[in-house]
C-alpha positions in Angstrom: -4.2 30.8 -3.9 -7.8 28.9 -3.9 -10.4 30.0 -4.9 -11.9 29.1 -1.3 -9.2 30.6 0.5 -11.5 33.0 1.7 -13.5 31.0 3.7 -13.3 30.8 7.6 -14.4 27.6 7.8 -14.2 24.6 5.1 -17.0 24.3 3.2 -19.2 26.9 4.9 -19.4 30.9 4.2 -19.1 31.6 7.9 -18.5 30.2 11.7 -21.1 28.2 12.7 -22.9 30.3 15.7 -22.8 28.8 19.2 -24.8 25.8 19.9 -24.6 24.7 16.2 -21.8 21.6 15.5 -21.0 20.0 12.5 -21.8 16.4 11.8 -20.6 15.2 8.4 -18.6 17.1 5.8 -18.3 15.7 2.2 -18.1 16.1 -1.3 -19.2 13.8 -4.5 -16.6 11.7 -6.4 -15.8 12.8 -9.9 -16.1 9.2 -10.7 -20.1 8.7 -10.0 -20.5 12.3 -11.2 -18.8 11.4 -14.1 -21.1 8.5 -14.9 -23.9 9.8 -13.4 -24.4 13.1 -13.9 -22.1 13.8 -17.2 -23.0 10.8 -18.9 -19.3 9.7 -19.4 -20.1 5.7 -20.5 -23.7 6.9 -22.7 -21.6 9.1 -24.6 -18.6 7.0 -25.2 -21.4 4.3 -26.5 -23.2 6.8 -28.8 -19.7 7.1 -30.7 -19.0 3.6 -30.6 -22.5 2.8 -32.2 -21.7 6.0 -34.4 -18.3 4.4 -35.6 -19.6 0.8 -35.9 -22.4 2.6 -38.5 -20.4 4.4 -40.2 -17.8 1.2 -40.8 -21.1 -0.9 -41.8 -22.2 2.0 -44.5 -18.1 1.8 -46.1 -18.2 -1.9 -46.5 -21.4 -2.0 -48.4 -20.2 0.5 -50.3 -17.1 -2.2 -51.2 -14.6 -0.5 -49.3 -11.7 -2.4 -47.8 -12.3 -3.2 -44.2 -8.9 -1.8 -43.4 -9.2 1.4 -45.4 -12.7 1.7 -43.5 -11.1 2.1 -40.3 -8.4 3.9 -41.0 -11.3 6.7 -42.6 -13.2 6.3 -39.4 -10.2 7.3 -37.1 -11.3 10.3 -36.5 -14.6 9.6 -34.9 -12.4 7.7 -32.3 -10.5 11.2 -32.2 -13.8 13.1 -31.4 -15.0 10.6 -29.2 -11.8 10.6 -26.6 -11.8 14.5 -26.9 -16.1 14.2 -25.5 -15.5 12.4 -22.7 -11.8 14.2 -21.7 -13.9 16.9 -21.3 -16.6 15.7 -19.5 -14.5 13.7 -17.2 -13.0 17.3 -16.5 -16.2 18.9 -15.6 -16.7 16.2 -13.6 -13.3 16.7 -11.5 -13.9 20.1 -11.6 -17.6 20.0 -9.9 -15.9 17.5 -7.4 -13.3 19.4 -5.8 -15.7 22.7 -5.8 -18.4 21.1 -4.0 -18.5 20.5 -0.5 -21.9 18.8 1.4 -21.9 20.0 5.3 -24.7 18.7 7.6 -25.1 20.3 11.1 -27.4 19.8 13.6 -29.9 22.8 12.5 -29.2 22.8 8.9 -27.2 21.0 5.5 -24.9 23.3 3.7 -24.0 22.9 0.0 -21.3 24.9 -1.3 -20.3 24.5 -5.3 -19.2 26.1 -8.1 -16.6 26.3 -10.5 -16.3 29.8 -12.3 -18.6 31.5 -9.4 -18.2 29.6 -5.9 -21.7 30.1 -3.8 -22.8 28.4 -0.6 -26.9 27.4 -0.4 -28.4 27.4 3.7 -31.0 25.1 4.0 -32.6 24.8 7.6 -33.8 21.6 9.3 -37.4 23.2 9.2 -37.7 23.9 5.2 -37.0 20.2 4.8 -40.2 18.0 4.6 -38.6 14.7 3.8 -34.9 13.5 2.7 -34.5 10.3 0.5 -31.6 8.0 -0.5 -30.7 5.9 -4.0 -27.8 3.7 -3.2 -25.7 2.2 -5.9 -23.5 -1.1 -5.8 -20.3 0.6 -5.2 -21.7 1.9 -1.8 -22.0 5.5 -3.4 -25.3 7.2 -3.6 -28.1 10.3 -3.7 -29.9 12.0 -1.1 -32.7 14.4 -2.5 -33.8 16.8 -0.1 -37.6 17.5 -0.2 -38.5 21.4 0.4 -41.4 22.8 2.2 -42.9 25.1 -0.5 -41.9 28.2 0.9 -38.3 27.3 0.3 -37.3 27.7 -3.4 -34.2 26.9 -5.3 -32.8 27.2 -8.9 -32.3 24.4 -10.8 -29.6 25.8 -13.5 -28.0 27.4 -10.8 -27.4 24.7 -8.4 -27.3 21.2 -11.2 -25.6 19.0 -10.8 -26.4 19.5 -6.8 -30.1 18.9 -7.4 -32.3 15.6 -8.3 -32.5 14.8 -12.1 -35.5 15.8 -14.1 -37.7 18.1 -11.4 -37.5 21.3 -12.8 -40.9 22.5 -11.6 -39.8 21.6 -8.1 -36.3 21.4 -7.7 -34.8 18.7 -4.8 -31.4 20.0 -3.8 -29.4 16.4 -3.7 -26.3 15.6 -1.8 -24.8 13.7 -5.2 -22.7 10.6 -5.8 -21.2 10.7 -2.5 -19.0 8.1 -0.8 -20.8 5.6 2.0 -24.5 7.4 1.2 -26.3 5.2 3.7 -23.9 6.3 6.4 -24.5 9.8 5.4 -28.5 9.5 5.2 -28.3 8.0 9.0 -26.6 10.9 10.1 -28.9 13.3 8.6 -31.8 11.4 9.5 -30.6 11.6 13.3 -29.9 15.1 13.0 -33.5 15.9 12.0 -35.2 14.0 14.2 -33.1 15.3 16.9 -33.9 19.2 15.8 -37.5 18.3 15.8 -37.5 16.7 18.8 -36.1 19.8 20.2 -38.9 22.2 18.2 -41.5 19.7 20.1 -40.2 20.2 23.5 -39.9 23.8 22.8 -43.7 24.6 21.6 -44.8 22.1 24.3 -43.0 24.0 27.5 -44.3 27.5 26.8 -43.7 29.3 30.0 -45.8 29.1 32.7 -45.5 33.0 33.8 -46.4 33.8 30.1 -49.7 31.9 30.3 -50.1 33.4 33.5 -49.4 36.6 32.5 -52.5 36.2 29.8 -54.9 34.9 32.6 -54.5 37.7 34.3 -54.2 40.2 31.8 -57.7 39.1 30.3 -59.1 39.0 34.2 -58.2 42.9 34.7 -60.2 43.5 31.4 -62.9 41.9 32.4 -62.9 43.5 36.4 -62.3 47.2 34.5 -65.6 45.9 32.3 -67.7 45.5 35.0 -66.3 48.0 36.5 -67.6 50.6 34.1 -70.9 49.1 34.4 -70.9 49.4 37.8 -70.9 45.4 38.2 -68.0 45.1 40.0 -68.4 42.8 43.2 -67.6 43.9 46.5 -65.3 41.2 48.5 -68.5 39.9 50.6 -70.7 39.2 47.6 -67.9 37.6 46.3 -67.7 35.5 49.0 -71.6 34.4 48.6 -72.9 35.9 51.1 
């Protein structure tokens, strides 16, 4: 059985409520993770660069050039056993993560040993950003309001590189990222269209309500001051 098989819904730790549809559902490619976040190709260099010292340092000391490879097999050893792994971890991270975007919030559910799902409304997110990359793949940061916090260690290698005093959750090294970005810059503009129409169109029998509440205040004042106006001086007259 998966370790998922408990959710109702792909990718997210519960229905979505009514009114609320999804809009995008993806995940990162191990590949771009791979390179990207794991370091696959800097590692595999640092050995090379490692080996092709090591081989300089055994011919100076009059070594046979053959004889200096053969000793220096094993750093090839130790160099495909660094990135195997790696490239593991990054297959691993790949097919536990899953990147939902709905119209009131994005959804980002990862982890390999511990699976967990992070919420994060339309309205904690000041401003959303995208690094595109030849292949077509890319990153979309996710600026928080600063009332919304997240972990770094806890959610890497879902959040933008570096910013551990204030951690970006990132959609990372997904397919088509400009596609992706246009959907989730529709979907906010269309929630805060939605926030603006509501604060704008208060209702009228509220506001009413108010007027006339402060009125009978201020009749009950006047009232106990004996000012109260009788209908005819009301009138003016």
């Amino acid at each position: 059985m998966s370790e998922f098989a408990f959710e109702p819904v792909h990718g997210l730790p519960e229905h979505l409520p009514p009114g609320e549809a999804l809009r995008w559902q993806g995940a990162p490619h191990w590949r771009v993770l791979a390179r990207r976040a794991f370091y696959v190709r800097t590692v595999a260099f640092y050995f090379v660069l490692l080996m092709l010292l090591r081989l300089a340092v055994l011919i100076a000391e009059g070594i046979a050039l053959r004889d200096a490879v053969l000793w220096s097999l094993w750093m090839v050893t130790l160099a495909l056993l660094a990135v195997g792994i790696l490239t593991l971890l990054a297959w691993l991270y790949s097919r536990s993560t899953v990147y939902s975007i709905t119209d009131r919030r994005v959804v980002i559910r990862f982890g390999v040993a511990l699976p967990m799902a992070v919420n994060i409304p339309f309205k904690s997110i000041e401003s959303a950003g995208l690094r595109t990359y030849p292949d077509g793949s890319g990153d979309i940061p996710l600026v928080l309001s600063e009332d919304q916090k997240v972990s770094y260690l806890i959610m890497w290698p879902n959040v933008r590189p570096w910013r551990f005093s204030n951690p970006q959750p990132m959609l990372r090294g997904i397919p088509d990222a400009a596609q992706v970005a246009k959907i989730l810059a529709e979907a906010l503009r269309s929630a805060s269209a939605e926030t603006a129409e509501g604060t704008e169109s208060a209702p009228e029998s509220v506001q009413e309500a108010s007027q006339e509440a402060r009125q009978r205040e201020t009749n009950a004042a006047m009232s106990d001051a004996g000012l109260a106006p009788s209908p005819a001086k009301a009138g003016g007259r």
